[in-house]
DOFINU-725751 format. One line per 4 residues: number of its first residue (from 1); their letters; for each residue y, x, z of C-alpha. Coordinates in nm, 3 decimals, always signed. Example, Ala and Ser with C-alpha at 12.3 -4.5 7.8 and 13.67 -1.06 7.14 Angstrom:
2
1) AS) -0.450/+1.230/+0.780 | -0.106/+1.367/+0.714
***
This chain:
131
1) XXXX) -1.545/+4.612/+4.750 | -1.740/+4.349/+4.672 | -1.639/+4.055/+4.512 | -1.868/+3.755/+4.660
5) XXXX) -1.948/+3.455/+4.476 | -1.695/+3.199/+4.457 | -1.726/+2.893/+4.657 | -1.904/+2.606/+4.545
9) XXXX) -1.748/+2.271/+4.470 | -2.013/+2.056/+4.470 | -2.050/+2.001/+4.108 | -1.687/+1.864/+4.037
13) XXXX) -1.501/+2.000/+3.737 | -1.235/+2.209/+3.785 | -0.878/+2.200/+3.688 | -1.000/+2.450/+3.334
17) XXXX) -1.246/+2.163/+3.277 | -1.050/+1.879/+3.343 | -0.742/+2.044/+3.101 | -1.056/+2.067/+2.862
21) XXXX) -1.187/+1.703/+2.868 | -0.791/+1.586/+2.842 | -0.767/+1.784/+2.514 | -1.084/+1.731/+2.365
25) XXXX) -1.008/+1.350/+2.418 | -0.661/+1.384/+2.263 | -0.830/+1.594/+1.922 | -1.072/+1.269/+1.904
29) XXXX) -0.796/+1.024/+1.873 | -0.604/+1.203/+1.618 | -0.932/+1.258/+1.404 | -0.997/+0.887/+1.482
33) XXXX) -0.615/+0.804/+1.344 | -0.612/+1.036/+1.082 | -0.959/+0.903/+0.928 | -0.783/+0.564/+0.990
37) XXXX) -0.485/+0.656/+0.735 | -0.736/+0.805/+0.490 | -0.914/+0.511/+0.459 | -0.559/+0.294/+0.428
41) XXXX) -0.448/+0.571/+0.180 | -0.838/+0.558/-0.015 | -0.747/+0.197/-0.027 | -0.406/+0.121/-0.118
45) XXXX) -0.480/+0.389/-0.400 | -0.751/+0.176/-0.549 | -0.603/-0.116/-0.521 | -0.320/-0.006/-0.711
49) XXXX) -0.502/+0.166/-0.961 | -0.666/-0.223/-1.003 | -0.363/-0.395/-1.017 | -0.190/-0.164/-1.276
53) XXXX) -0.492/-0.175/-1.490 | -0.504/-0.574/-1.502 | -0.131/-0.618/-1.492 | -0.146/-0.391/-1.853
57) XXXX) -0.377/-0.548/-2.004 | -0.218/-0.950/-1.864 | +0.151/-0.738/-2.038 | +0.024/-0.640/-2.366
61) XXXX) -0.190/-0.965/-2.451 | +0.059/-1.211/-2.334 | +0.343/-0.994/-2.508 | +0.108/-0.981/-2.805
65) XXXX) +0.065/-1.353/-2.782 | +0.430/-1.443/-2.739 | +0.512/-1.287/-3.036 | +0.245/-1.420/-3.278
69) XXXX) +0.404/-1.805/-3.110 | +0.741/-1.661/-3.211 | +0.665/-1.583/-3.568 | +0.447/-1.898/-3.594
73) XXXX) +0.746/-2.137/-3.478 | +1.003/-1.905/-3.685 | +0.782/-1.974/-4.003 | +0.776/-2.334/-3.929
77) XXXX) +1.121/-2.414/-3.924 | +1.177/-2.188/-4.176 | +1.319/-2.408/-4.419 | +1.536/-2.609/-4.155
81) XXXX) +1.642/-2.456/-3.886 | +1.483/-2.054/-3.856 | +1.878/-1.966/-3.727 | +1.811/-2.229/-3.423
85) XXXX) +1.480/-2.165/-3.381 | +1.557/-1.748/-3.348 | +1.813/-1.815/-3.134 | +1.607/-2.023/-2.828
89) XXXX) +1.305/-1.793/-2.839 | +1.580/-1.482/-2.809 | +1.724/-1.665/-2.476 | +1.360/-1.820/-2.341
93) XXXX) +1.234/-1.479/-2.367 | +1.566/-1.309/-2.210 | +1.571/-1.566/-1.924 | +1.186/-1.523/-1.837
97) XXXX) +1.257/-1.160/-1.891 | +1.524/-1.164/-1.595 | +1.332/-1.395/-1.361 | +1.037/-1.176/-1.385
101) XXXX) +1.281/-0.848/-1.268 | +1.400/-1.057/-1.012 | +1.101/-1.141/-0.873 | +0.968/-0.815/-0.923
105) XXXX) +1.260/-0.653/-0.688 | +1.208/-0.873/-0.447 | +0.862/-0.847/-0.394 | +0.957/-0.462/-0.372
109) XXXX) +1.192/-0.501/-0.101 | +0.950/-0.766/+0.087 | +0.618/-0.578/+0.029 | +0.404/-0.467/+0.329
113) XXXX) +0.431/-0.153/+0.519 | +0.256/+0.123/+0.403 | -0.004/+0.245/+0.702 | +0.104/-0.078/+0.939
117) XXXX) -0.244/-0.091/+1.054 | -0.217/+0.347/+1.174 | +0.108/+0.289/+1.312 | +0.012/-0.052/+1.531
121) XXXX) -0.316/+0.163/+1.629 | -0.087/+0.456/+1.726 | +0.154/+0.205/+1.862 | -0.150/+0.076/+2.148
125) XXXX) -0.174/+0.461/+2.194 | +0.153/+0.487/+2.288 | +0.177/+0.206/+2.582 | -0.216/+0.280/+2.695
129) XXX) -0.049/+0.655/+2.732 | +0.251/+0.525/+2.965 | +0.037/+0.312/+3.142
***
């Protein structure tokens, strides 16, 4: 028995083809997102890097500078009132000390979302998909 050749649709893609198309679409988007979180990632990362970099350097001059004020006004009053003087500087530099932690947590807490631009991109995805 022969097997004859199989009937001819008229050029439409098939079921195998269509399945094909559906997947190769649905690989594309998740290259597309996952270059998009690369790129967030490559970014945060450097701007991190930046910011920890510059906030070391602003840290050790202005700690360098606060104590060369310290021991300048603690040499001033050193005759009169060093005790007094010893005693402010301790608190100013306890109290800005405490703000600074504070304000540090809550920026912390308050930050932005990592990946918020992948996960409002995946987000679109999701309705376009129940559409």
């Amino acid at each position: 028995m022969s097997v004859g050749p199989s009937p001819d649709h008229g050029g439409r893609p098939g079921l195998f083809d269509s399945v094909k198309g559906l997947a190769a679409s649905g690989v594309a988007v998740v290259r597309t997102r996952l270059e998009l979180l690369s790129t967030e990632v490559a970014e945060e990362k450097e701007r991190f890097l930046s910011l920890l970099w510059l906030g070391l350097a602003a840290l050790f001059f202005i700690g360098l500078g606060i104590v060369f004020a310290a021991v300048l006004l603690t040499v001033a009053f050193w005759d009169s009132h060093r005790l007094l003087v010893l005693a402010m500087l301790t608190l100013l530099f306890l109290g800005v000390g405490i703000a600074a932690l504070s304000m540090a947590l809550r920026q912390g807490r308050e930050g932005p979302k990592l990946f918020s631009a992948s996960l409002a991109e995946l987000s679109k995805d999701q309705e376009q998909l129940r559409q």
